[in-house]
C-alpha positions in Angstrom: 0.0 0.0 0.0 1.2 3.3 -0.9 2.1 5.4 1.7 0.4 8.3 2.4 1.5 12.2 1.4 3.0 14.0 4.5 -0.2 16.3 6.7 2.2 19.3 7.8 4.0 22.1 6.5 7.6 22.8 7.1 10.3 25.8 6.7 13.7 25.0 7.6 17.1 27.0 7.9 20.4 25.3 6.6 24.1 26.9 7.8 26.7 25.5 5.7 30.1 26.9 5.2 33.0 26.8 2.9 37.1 27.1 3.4 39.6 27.6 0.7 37.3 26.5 -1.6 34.9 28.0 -4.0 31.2 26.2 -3.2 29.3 27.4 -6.5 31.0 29.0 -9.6 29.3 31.7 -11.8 30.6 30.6 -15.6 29.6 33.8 -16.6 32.4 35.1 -14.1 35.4 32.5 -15.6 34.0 29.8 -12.7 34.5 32.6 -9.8 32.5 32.4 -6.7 29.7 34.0 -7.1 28.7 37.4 -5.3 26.0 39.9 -4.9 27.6 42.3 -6.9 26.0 45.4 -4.4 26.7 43.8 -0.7 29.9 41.1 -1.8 27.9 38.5 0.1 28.2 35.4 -1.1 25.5 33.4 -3.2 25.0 29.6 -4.0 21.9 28.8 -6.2 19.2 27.0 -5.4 20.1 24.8 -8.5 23.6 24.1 -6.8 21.5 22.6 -3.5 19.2 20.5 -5.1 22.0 19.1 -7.5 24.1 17.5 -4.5 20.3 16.5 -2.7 19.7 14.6 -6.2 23.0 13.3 -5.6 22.9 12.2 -2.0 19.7 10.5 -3.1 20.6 8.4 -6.3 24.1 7.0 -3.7 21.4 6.2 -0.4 18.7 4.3 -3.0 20.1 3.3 -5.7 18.3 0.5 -7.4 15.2 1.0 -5.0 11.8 1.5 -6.9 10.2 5.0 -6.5 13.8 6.5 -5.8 14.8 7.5 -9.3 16.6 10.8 -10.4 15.0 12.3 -13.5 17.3 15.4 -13.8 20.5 13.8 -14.2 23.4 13.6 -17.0 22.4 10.1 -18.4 19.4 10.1 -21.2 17.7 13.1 -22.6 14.6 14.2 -20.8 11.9 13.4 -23.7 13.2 9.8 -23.9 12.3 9.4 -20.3 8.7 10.6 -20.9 8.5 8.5 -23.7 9.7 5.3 -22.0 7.3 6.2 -18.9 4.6 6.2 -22.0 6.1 2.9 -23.3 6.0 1.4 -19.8 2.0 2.2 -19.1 1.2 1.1 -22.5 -0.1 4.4 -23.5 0.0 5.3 -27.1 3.2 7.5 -28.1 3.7 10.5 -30.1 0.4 12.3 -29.7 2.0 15.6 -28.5 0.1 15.6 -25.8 -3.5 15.9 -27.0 -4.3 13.1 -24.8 -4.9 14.8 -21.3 -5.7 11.6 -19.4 -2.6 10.2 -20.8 -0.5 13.3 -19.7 -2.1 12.8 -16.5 -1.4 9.0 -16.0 2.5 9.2 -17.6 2.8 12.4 -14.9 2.1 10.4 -12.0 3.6 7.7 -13.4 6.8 9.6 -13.0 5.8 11.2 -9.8 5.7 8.3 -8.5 9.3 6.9 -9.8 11.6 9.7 -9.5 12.4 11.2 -6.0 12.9 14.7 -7.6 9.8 15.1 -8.9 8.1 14.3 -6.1 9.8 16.6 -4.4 11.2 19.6 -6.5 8.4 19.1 -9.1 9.9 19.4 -12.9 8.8 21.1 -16.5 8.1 18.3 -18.8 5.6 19.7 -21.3 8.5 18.5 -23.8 8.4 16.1 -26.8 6.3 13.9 -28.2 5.3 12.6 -25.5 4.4 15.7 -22.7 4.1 14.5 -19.1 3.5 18.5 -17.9 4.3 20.5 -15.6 4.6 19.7 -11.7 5.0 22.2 -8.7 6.9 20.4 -6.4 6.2 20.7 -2.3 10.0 21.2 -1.8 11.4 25.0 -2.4 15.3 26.2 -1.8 16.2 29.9 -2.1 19.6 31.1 -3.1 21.6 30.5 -0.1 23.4 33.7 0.9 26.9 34.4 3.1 26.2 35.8 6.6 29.3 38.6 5.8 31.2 39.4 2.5 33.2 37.0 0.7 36.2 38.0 -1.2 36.8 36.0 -4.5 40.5 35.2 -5.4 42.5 33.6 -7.5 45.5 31.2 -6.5 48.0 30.4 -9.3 49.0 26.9 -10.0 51.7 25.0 -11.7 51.7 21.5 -13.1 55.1 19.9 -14.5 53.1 17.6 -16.8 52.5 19.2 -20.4 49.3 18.5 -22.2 50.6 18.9 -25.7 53.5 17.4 -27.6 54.9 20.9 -28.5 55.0 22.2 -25.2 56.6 19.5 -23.6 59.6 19.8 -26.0 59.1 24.1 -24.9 60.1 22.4 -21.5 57.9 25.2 -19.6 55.9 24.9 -16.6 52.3 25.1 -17.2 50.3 27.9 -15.2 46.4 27.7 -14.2 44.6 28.9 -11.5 41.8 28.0 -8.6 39.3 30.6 -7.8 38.2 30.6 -3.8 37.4 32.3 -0.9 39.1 31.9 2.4 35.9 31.6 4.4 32.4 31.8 4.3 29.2 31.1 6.6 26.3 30.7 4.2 22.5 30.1 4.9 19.5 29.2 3.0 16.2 28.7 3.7 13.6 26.1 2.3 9.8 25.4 2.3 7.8 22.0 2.4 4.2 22.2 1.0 2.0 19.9 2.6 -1.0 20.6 0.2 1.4 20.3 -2.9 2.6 16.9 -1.6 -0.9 16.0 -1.1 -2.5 17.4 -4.3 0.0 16.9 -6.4 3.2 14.6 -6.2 2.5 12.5 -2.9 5.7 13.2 -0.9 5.6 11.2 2.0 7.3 10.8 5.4 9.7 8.4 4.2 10.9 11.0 1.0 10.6 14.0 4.1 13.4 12.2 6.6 15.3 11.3 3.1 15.1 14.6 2.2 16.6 16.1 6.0 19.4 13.0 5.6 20.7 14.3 2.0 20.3 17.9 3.2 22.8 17.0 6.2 25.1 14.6 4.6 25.0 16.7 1.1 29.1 17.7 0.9 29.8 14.5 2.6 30.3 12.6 -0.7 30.9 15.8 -2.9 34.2 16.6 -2.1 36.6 17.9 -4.4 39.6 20.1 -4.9 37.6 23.4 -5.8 35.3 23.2 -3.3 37.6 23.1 -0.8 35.9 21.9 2.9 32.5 22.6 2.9 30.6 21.4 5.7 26.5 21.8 6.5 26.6 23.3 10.6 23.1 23.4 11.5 19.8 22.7 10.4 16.9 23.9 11.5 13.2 22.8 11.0 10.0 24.5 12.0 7.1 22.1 11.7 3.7 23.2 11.6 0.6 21.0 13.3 -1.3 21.9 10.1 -0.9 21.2 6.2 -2.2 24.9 5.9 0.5 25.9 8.5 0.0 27.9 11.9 2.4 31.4 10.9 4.2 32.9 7.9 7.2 31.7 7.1 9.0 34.8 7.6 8.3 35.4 10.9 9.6 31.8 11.8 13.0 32.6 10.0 13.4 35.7 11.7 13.7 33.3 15.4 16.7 32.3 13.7 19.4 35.2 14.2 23.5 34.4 12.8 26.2 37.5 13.2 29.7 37.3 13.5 31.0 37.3 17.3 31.8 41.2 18.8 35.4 40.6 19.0 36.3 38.8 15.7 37.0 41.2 12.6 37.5 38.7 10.0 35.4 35.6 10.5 37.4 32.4 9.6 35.8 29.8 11.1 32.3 28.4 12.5 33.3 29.1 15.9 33.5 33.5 14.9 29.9 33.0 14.8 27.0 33.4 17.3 23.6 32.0 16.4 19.9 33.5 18.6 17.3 31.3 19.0 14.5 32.7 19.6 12.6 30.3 21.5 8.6 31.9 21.6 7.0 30.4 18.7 3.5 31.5 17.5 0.9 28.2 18.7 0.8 25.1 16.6 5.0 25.6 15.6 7.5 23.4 17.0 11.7 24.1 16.4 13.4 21.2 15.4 17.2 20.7 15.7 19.0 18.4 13.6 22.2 19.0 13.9 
């Protein structure tokens, strides 16, 4: 029996933060951190987030039915919707004019691809259209608590990648963009009534979704990234699908400034974080980490 779609709404607040490493390059920018151009505070996309999430995800459930990634670098998109056609028996290559078949193939892959039933996707694509889903899970652009200063470290290599330069016999040069340190946060939103009406997000996709939030750099690491490590998250469930307060008023509990006596923050430890503790009726603070 399927399980049923989660019954409360959620907001959450993620700290995560970054050393020596650059945690999202702009390629409009030659792969440089990217920066609110007005305040210097540093910004990682939404897209960014929900990549390593997808990521975390397809490593924990691999091969497990209903755990799927759609948006990922292995078929194109419009095959899928085909194959999800193919695999229901509906007929292919009506463009969608078929709006019961749209329907079906859409839960179809709601039902098969954790992203979707989560993020929600455009696939109005193709032959063979499977529309467009609003998923219950929402990231903003995560944002750095103070200003991040982009640089550039040169590099050398000894090995040449060209015949004619290794008979030049010079060193090649390249470079690694980074900052030195950043605190970043981001906040997120869980709609019960889009799980419910729409993609059937459950409790067991909801604590798979807070385990790949937490464990998200732990099997992303690379060079350019440097150390990035999530410090806190932060979960405000409501004891409603409607919810019980606005959202902003919840994030606001949630204060994160630089200690007094540190100029230049360089680590977690330069920060303070308020928790405001009186929550409007019906809201309860979670702490996972």
């Amino acid at each position: 029996m399927k399980e049923q779609a989660i019954q409360n709404r959620y907001e959450f607040i993620m700290l995560f933060d970054v050393e020596n490493g650059n945690p999202n390059g702009d390629p409009d920018a030659g792969n440089m951190p990217r920066t609110d151009p007005e305040t210097s505070l540093g910004i990682v996309t939404d897209v960014c987030l929900k990549r390593k999430i997808r990521n975390y995800v397809e490593l924990a459930r691999e091969g497990e039915a209903g755990y799927n990634i759609l948006i990922k670098a292995d078929k194109a998109l419009n095959t899928k919707f085909t194959e999800a056609y193919e695999e229901l028996g509906l007929k292919t290559g009506q463009k969608g004019k078929n709006a019961n078949d749209v329907a079906t193939a859409q839960k179809y892959i709601c039902d098969n691809y954790f992203d979707v039933r989560a993020f929600g996707a455009v696939m109005s694509t193709g032959n063979d259209p499977c529309g467009i889903v609003r998923g219950p899970v929402q990231l903003a652009f995560a944002k750095s608590i103070d200003p991040v200063y982009p640089q550039d470290i040169t590099i050398t290599r000894q090995a040449k990648t060209t015949e004619e330069r290794q008979e030049v016999g010079n060193t090649e040069m390249g470079k690694k963009s980074i900052i030195s340190y950043g605190l970043y946060r981001a906040e997120g939103y869980v709609s019960a009534m889009l799980a419910q009406k729409v993609t059937g997000f459950n409790e067991d996709d909801l604590e798979l979704l807070w385990n790949a939030v937490l464990n998200m750099f732990e099997h992303d690491r690379s060079a350019a990234r440097g150390k990035m490590t999530v410090r806190k998250l932060y979960i405000f469930k409501h004891d409603s699908a409607l919810g019980n307060a606005p959202a902003g008023v919840l994030f606001d509990k949630i204060e994160v400034a630089k200690k007094a006596d540190i100029a230049i923050p360089r680590q977690f430890s330069d920060y303070e974080i308020t928790v405001d503790s009186t929550l409007p009726d019906g809201v309860t603070l979670i702490e996972k980490l």
